[in-house]
mmCIF file as Biopython writes it, N, C-alpha, C and O atoms, coordinates in Angstrom:
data_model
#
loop_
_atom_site.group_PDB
_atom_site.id
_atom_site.type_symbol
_atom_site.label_atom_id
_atom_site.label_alt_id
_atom_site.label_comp_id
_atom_site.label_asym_id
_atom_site.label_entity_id
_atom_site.label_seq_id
_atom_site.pdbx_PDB_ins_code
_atom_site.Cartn_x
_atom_site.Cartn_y
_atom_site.Cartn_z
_atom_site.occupancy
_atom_site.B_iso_or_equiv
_atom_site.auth_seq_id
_atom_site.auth_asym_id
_atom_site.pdbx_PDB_model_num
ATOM 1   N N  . UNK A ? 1  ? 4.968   -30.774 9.550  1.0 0.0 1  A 1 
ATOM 2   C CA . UNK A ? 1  ? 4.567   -29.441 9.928  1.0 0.0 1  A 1 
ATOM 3   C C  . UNK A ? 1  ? 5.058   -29.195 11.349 1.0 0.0 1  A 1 
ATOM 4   O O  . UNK A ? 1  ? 4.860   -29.941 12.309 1.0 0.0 1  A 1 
ATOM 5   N N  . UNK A ? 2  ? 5.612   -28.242 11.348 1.0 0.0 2  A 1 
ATOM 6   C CA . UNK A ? 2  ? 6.239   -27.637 13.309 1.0 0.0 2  A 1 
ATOM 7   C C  . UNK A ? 2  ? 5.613   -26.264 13.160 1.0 0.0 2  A 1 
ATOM 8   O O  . UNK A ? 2  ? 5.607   -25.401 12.282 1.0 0.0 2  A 1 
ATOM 9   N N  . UNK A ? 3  ? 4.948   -26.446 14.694 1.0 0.0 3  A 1 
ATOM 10  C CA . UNK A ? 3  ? 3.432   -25.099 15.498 1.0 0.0 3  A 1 
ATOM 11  C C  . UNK A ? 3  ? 4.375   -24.596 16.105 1.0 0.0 3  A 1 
ATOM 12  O O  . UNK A ? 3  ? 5.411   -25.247 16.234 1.0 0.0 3  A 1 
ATOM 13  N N  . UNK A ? 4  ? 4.269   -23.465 16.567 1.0 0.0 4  A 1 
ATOM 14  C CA . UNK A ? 4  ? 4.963   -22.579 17.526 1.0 0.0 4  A 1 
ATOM 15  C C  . UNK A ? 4  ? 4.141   -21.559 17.638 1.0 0.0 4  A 1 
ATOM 16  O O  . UNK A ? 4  ? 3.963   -20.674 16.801 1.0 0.0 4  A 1 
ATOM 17  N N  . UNK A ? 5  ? 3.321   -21.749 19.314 1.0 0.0 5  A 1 
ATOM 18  C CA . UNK A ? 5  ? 2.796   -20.922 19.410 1.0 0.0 5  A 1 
ATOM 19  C C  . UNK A ? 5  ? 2.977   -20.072 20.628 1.0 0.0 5  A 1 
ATOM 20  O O  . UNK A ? 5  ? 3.874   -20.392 21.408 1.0 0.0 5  A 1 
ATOM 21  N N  . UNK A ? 6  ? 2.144   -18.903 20.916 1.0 0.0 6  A 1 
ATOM 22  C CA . UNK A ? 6  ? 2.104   -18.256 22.530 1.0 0.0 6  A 1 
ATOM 23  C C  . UNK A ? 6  ? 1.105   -17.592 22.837 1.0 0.0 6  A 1 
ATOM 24  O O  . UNK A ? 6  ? 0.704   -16.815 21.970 1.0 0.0 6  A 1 
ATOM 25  N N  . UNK A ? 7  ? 0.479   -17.639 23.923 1.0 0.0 7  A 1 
ATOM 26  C CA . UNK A ? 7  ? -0.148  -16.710 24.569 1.0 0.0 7  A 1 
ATOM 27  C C  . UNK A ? 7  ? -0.129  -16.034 25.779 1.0 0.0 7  A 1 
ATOM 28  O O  . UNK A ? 7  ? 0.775   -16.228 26.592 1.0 0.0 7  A 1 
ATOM 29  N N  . UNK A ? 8  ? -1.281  -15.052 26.030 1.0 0.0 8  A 1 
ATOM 30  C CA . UNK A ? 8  ? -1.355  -14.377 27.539 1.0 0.0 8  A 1 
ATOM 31  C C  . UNK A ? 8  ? -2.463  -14.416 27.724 1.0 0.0 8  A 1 
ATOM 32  O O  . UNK A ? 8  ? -3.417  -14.405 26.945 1.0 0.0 8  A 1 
ATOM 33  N N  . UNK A ? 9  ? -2.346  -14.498 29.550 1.0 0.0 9  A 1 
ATOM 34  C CA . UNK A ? 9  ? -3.771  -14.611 29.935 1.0 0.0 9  A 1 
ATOM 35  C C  . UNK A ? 9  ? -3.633  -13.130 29.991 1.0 0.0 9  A 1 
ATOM 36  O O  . UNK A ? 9  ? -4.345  -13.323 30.976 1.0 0.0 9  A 1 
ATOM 37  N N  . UNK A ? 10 ? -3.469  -12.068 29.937 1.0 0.0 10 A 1 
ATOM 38  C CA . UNK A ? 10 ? -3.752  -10.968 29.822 1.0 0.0 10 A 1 
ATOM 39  C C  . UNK A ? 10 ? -5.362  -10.225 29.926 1.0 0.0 10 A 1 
ATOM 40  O O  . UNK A ? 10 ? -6.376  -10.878 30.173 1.0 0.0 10 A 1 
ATOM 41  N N  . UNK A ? 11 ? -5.343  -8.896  29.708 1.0 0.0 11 A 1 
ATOM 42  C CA . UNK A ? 11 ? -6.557  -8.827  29.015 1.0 0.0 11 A 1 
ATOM 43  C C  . UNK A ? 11 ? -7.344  -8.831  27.912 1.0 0.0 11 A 1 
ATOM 44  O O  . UNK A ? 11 ? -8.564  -8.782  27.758 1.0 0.0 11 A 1 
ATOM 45  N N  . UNK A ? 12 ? -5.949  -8.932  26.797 1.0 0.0 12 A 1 
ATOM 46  C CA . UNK A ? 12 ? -6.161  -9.081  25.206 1.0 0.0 12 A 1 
ATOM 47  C C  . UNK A ? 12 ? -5.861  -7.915  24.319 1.0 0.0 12 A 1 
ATOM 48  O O  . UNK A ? 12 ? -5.678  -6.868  24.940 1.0 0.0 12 A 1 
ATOM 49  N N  . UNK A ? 13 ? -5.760  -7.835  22.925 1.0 0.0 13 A 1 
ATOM 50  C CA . UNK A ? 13 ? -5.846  -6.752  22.727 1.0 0.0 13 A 1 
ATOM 51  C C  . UNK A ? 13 ? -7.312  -6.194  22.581 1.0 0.0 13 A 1 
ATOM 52  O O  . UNK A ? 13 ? -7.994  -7.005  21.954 1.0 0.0 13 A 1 
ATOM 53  N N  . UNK A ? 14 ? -7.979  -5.135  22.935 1.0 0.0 14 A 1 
ATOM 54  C CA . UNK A ? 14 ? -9.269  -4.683  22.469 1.0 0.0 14 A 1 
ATOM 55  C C  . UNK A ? 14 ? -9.380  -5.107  20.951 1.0 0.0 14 A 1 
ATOM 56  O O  . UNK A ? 14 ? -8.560  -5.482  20.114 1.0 0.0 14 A 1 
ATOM 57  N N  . UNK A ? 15 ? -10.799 -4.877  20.951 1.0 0.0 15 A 1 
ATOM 58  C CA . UNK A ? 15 ? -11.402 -5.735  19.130 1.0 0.0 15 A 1 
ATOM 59  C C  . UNK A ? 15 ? -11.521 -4.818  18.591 1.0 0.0 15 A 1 
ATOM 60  O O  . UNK A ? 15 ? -12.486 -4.918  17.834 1.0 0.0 15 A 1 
ATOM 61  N N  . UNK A ? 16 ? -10.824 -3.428  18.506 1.0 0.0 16 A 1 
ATOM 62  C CA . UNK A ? 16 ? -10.988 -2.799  17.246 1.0 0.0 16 A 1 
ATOM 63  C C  . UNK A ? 16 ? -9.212  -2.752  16.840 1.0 0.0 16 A 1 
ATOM 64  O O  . UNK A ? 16 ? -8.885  -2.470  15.687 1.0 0.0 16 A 1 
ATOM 65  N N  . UNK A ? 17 ? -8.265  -3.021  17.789 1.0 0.0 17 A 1 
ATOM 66  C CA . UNK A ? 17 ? -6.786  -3.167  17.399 1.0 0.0 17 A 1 
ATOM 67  C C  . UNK A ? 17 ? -6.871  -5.104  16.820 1.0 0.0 17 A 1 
ATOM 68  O O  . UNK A ? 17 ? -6.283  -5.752  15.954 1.0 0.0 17 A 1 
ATOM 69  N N  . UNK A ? 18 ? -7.760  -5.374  17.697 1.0 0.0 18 A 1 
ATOM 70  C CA . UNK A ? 18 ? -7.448  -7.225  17.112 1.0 0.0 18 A 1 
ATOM 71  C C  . UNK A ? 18 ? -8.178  -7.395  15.191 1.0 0.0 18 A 1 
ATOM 72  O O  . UNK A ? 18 ? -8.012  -8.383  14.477 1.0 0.0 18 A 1 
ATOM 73  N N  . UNK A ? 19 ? -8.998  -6.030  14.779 1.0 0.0 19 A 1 
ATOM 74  C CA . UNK A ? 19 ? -10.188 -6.648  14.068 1.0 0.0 19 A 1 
ATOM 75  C C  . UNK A ? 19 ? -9.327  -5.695  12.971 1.0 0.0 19 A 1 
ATOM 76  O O  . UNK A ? 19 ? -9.868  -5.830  11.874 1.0 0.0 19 A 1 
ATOM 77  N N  . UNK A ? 20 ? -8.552  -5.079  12.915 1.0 0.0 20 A 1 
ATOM 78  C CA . UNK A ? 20 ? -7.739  -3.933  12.345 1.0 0.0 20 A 1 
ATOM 79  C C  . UNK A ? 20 ? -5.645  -4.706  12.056 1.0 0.0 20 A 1 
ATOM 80  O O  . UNK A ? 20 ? -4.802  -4.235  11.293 1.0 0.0 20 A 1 
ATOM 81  N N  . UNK A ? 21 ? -5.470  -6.135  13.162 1.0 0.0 21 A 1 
ATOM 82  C CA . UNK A ? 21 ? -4.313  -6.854  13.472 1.0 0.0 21 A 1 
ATOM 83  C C  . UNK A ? 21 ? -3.581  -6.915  11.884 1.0 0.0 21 A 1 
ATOM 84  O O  . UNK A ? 21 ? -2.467  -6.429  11.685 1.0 0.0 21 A 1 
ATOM 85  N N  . UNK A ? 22 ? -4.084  -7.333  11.215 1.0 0.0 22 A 1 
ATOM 86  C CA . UNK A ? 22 ? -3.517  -7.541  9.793  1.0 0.0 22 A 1 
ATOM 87  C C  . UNK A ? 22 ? -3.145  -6.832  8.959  1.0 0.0 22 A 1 
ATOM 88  O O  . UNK A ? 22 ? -2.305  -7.126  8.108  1.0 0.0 22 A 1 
ATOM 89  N N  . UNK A ? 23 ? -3.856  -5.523  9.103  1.0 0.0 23 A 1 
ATOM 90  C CA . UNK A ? 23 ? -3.457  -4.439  8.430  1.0 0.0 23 A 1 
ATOM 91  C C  . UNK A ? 23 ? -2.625  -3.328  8.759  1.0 0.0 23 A 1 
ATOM 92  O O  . UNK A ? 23 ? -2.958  -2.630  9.717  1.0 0.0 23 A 1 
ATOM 93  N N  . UNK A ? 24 ? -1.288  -2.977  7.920  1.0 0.0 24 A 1 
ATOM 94  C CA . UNK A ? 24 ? -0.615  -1.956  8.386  1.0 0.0 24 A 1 
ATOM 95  C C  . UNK A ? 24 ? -1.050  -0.831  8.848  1.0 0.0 24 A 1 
ATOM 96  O O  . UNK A ? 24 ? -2.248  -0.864  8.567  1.0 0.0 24 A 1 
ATOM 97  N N  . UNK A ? 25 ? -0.798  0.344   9.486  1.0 0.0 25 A 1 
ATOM 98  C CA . UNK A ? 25 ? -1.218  1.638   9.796  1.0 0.0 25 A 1 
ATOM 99  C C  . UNK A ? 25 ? -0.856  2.308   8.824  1.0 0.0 25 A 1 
ATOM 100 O O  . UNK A ? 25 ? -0.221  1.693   7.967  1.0 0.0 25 A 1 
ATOM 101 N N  . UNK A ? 26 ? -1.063  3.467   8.648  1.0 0.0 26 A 1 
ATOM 102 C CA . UNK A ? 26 ? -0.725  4.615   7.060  1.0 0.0 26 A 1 
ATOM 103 C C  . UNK A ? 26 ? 0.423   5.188   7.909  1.0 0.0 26 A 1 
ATOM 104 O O  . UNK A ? 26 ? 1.330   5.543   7.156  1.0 0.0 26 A 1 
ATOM 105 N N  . UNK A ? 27 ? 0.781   5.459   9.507  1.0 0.0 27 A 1 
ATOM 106 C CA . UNK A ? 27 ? 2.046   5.754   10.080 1.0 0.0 27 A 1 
ATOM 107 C C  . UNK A ? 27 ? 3.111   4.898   10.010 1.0 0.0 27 A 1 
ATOM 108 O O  . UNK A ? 27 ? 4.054   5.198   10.742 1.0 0.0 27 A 1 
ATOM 109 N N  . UNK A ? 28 ? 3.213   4.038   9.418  1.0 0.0 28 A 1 
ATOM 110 C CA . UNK A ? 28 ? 4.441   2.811   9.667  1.0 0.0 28 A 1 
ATOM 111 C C  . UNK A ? 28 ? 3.516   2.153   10.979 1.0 0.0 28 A 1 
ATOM 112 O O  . UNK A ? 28 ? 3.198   1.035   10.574 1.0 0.0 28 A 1 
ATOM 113 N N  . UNK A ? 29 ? 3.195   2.260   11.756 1.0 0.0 29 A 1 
ATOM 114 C CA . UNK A ? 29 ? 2.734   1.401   12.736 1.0 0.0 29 A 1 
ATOM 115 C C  . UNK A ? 29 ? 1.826   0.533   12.632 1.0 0.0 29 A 1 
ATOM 116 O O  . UNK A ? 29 ? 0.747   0.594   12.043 1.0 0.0 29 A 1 
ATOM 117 N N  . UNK A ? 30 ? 2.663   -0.926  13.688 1.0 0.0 30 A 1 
ATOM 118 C CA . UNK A ? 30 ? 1.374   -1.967  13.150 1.0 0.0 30 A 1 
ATOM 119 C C  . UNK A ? 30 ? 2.056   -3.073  12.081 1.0 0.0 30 A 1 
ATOM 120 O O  . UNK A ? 30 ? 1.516   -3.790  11.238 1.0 0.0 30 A 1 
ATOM 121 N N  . UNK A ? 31 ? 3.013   -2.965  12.343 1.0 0.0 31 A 1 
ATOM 122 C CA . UNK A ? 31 ? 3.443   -3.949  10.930 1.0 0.0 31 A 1 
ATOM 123 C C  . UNK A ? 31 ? 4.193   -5.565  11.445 1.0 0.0 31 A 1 
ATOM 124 O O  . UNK A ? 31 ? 4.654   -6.406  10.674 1.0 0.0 31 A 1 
ATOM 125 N N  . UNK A ? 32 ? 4.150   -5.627  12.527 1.0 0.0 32 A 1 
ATOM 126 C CA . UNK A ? 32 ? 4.406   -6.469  13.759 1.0 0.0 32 A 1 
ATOM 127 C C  . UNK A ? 32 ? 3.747   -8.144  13.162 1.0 0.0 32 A 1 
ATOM 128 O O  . UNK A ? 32 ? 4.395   -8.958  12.504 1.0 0.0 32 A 1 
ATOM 129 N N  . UNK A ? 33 ? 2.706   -8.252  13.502 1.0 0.0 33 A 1 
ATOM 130 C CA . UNK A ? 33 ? 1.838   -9.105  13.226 1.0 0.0 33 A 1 
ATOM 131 C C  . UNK A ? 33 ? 1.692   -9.394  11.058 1.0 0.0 33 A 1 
ATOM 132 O O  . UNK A ? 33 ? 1.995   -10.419 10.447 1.0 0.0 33 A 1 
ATOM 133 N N  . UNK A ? 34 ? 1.169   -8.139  10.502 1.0 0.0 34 A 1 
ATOM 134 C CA . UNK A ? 34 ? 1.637   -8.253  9.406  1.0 0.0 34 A 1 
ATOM 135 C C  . UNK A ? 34 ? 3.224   -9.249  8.722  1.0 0.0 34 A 1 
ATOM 136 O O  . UNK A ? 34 ? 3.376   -10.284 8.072  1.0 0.0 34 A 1 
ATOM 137 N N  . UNK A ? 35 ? 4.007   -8.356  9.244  1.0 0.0 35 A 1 
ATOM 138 C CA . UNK A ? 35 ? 5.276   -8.648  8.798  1.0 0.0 35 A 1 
ATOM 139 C C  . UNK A ? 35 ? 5.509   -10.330 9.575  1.0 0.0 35 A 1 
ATOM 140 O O  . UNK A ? 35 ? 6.667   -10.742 9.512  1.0 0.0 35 A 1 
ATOM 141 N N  . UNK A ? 36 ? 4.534   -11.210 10.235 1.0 0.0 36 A 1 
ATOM 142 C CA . UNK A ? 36 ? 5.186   -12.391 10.857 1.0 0.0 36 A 1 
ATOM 143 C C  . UNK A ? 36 ? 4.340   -13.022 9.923  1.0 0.0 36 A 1 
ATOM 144 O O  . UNK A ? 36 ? 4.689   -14.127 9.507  1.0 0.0 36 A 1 
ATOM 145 N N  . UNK A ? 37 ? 3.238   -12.496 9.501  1.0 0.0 37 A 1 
ATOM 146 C CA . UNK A ? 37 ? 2.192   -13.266 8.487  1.0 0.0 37 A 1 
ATOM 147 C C  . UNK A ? 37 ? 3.086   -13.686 7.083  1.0 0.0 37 A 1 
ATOM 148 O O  . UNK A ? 37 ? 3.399   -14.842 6.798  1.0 0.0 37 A 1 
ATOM 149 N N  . UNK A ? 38 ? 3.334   -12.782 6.482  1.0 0.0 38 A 1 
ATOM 150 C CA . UNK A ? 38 ? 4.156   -12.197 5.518  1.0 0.0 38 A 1 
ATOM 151 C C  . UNK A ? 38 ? 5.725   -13.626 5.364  1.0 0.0 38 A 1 
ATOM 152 O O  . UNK A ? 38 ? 5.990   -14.499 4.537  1.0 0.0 38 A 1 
ATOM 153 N N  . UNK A ? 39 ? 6.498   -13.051 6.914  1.0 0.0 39 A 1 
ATOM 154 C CA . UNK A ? 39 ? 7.096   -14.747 6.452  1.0 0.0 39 A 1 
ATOM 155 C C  . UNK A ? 39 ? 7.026   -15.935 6.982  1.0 0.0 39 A 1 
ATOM 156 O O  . UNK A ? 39 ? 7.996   -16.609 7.329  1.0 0.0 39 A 1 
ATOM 157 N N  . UNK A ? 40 ? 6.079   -16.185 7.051  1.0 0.0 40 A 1 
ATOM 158 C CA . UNK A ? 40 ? 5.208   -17.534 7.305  1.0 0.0 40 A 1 
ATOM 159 C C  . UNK A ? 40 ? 4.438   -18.106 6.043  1.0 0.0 40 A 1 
ATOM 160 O O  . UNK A ? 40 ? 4.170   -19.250 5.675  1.0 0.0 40 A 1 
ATOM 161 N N  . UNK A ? 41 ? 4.210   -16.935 5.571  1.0 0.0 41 A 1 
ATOM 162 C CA . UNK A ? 41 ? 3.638   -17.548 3.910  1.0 0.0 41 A 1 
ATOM 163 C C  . UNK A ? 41 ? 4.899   -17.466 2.772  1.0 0.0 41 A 1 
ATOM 164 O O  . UNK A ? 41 ? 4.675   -17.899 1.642  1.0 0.0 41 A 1 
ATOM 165 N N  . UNK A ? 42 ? 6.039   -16.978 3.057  1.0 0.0 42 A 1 
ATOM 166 C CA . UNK A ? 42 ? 7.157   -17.147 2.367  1.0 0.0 42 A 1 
ATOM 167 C C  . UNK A ? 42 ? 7.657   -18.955 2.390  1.0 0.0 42 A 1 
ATOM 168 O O  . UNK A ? 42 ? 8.241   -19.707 1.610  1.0 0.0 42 A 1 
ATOM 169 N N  . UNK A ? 43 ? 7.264   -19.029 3.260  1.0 0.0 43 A 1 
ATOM 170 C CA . UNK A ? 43 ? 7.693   -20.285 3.738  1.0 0.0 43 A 1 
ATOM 171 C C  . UNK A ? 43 ? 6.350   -21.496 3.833  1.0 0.0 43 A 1 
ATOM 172 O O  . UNK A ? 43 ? 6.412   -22.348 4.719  1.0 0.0 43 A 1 
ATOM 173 N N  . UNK A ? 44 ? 5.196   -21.481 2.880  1.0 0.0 44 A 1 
ATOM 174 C CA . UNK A ? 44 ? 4.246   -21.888 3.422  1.0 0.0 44 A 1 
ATOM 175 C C  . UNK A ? 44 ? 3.484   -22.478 4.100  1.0 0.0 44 A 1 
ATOM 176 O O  . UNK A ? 44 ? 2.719   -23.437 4.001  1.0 0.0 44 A 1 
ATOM 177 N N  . UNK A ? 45 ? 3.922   -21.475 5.116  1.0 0.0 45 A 1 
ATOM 178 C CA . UNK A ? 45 ? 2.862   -22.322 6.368  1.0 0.0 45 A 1 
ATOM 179 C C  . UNK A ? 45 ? 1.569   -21.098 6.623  1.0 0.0 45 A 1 
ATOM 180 O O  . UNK A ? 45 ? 1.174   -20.217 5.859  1.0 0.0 45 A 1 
ATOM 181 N N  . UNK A ? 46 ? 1.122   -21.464 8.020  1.0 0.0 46 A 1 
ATOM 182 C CA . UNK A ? 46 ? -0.224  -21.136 8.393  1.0 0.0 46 A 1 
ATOM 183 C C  . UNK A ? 46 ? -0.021  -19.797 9.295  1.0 0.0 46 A 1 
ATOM 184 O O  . UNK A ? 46 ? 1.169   -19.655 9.578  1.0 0.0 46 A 1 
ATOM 185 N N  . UNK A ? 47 ? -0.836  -18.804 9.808  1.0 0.0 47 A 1 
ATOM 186 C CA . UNK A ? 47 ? -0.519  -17.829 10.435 1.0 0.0 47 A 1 
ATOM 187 C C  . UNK A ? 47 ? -2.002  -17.579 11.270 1.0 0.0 47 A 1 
ATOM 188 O O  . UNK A ? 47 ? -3.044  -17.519 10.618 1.0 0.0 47 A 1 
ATOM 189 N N  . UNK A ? 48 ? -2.009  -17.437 12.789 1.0 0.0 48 A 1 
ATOM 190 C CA . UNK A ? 48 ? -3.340  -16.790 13.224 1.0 0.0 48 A 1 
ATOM 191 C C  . UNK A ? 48 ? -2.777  -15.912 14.871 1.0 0.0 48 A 1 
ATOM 192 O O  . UNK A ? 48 ? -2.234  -16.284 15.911 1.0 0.0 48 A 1 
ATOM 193 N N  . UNK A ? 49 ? -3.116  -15.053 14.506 1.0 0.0 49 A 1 
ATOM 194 C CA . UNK A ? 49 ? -3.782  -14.334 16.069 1.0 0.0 49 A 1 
ATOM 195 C C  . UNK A ? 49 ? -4.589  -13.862 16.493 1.0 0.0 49 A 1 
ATOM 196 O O  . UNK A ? 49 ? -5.120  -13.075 15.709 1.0 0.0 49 A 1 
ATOM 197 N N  . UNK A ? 50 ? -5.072  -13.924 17.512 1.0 0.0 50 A 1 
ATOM 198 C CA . UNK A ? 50 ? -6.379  -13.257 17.847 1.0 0.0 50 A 1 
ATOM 199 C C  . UNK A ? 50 ? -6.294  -13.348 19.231 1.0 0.0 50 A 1 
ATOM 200 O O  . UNK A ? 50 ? -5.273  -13.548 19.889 1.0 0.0 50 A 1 
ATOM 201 N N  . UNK A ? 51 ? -7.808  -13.136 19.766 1.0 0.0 51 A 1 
ATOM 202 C CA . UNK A ? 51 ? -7.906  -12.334 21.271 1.0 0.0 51 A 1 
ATOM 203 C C  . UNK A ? 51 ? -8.507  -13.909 21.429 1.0 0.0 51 A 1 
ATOM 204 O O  . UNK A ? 51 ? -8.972  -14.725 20.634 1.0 0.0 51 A 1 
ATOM 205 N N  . UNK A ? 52 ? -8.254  -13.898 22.838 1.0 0.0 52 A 1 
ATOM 206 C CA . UNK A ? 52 ? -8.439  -15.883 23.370 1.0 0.0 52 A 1 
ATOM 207 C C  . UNK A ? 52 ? -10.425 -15.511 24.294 1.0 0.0 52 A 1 
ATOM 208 O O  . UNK A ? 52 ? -10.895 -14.587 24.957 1.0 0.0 52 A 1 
ATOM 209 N N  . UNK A ? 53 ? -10.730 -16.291 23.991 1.0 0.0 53 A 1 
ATOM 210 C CA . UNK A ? 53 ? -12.228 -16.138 25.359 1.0 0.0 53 A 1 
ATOM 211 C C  . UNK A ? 53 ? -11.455 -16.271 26.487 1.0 0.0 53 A 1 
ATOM 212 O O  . UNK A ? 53 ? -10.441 -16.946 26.667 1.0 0.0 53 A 1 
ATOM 213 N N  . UNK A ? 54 ? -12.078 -15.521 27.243 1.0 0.0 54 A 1 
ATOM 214 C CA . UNK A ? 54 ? -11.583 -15.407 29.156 1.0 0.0 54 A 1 
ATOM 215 C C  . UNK A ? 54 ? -10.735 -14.375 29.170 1.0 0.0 54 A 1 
ATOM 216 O O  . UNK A ? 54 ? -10.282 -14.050 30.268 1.0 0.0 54 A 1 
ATOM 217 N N  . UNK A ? 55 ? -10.327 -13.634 27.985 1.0 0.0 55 A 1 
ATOM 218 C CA . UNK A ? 55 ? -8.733  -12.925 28.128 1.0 0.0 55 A 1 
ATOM 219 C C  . UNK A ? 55 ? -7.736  -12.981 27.469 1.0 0.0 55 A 1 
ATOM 220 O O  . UNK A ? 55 ? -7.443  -14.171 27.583 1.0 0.0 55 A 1 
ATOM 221 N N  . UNK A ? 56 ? -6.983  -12.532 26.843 1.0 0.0 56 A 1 
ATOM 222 C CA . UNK A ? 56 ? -5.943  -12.974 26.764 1.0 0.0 56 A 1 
ATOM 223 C C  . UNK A ? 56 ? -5.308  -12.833 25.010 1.0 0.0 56 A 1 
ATOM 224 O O  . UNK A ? 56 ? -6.081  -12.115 24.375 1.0 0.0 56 A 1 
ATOM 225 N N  . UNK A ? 57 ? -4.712  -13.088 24.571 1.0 0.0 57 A 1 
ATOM 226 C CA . UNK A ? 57 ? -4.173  -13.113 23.145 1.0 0.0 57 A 1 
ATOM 227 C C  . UNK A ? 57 ? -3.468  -14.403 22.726 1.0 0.0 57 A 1 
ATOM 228 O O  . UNK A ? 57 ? -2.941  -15.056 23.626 1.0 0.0 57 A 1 
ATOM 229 N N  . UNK A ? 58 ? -3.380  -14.932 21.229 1.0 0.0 58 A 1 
ATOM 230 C CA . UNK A ? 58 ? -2.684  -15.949 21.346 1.0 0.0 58 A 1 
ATOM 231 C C  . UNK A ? 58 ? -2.120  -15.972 19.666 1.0 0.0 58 A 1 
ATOM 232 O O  . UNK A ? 58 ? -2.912  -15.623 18.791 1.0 0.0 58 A 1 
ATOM 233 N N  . UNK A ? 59 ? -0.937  -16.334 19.357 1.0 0.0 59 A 1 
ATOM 234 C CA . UNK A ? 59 ? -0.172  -16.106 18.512 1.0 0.0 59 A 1 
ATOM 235 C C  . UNK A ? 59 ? -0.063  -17.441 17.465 1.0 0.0 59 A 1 
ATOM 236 O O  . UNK A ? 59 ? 0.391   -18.116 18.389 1.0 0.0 59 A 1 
ATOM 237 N N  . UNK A ? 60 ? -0.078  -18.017 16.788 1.0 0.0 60 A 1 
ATOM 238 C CA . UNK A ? 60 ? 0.487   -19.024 16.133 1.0 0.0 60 A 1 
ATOM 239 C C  . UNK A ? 60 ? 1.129   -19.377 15.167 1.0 0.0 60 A 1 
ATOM 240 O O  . UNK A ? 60 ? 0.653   -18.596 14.343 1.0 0.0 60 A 1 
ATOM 241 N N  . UNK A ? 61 ? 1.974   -20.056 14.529 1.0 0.0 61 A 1 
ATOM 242 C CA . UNK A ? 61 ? 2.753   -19.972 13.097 1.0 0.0 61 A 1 
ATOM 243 C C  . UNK A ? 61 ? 2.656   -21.531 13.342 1.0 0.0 61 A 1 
ATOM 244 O O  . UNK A ? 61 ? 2.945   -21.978 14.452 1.0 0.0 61 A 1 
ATOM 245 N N  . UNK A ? 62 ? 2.278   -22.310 12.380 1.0 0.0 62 A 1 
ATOM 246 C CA . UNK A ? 62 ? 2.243   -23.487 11.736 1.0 0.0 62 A 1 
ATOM 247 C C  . UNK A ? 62 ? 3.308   -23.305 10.331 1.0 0.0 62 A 1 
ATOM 248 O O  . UNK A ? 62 ? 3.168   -22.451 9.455  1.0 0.0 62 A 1 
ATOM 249 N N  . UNK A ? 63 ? 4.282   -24.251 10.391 1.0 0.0 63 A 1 
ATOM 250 C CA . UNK A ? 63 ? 5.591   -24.311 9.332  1.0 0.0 63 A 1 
ATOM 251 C C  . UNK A ? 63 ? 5.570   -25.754 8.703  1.0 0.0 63 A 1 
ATOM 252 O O  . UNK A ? 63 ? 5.521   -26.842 9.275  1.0 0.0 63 A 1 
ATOM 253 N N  . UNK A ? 64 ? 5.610   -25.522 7.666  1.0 0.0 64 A 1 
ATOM 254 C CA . UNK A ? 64 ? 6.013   -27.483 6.877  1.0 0.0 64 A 1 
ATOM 255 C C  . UNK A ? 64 ? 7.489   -26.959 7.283  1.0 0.0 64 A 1 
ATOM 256 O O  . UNK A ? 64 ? 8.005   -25.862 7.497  1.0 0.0 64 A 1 
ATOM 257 N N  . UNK A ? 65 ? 8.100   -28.971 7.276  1.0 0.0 65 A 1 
ATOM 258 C CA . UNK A ? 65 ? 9.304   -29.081 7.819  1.0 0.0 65 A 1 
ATOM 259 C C  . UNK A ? 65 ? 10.311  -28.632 6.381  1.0 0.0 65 A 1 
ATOM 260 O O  . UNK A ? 65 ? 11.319  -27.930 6.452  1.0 0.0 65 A 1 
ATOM 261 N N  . UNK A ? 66 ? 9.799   -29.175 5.231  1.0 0.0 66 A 1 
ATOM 262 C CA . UNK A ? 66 ? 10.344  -28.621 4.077  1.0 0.0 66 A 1 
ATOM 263 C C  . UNK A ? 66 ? 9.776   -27.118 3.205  1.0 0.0 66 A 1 
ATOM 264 O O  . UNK A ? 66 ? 8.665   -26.595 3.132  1.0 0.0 66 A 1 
ATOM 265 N N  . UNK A ? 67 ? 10.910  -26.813 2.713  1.0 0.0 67 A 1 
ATOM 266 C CA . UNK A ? 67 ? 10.438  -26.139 1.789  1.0 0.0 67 A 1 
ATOM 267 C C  . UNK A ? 67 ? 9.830   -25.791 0.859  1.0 0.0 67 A 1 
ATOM 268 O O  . UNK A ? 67 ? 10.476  -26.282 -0.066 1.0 0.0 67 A 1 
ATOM 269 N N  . UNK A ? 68 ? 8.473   -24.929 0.152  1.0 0.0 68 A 1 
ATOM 270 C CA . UNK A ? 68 ? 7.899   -25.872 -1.035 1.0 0.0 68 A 1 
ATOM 271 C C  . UNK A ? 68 ? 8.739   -25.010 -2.280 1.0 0.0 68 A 1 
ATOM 272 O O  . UNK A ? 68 ? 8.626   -25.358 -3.455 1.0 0.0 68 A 1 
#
């Protein structure tokens, strides 16, 4: 399995854009996070983001080294 992750100490995104993250908008907008979920499970691995305590946001994709 290979992680690749990132974050910011930022201020995060607010919790009604973080609690809403997964789901597309009905404008096309928003498909960012979706669409990285999307091929990460093409490929099956793991997918999370969310808002960090203290601040901040943090991204992750967990990948098997093979294909299944």
């Amino acid at each position: 399995m290979s992680t690749a992750s990132t974050a910011s100490a930022g201020s995060g995104a607010p919790a009604s854009v973080a609690a809403t993250a997964s789901r597309p908008k009905a404008d096309g907008a928003g498909h960012g996070l979706v669409g990285l979920r999307e091929r990460v499970a093409v490929y099956g691995g793991d997918f999370d983001a969310r808002r960090r305590l203290g601040g901040g946001y943090r991204v992750r994709a967990r990948l098997p080294l093979e294909r299944p």
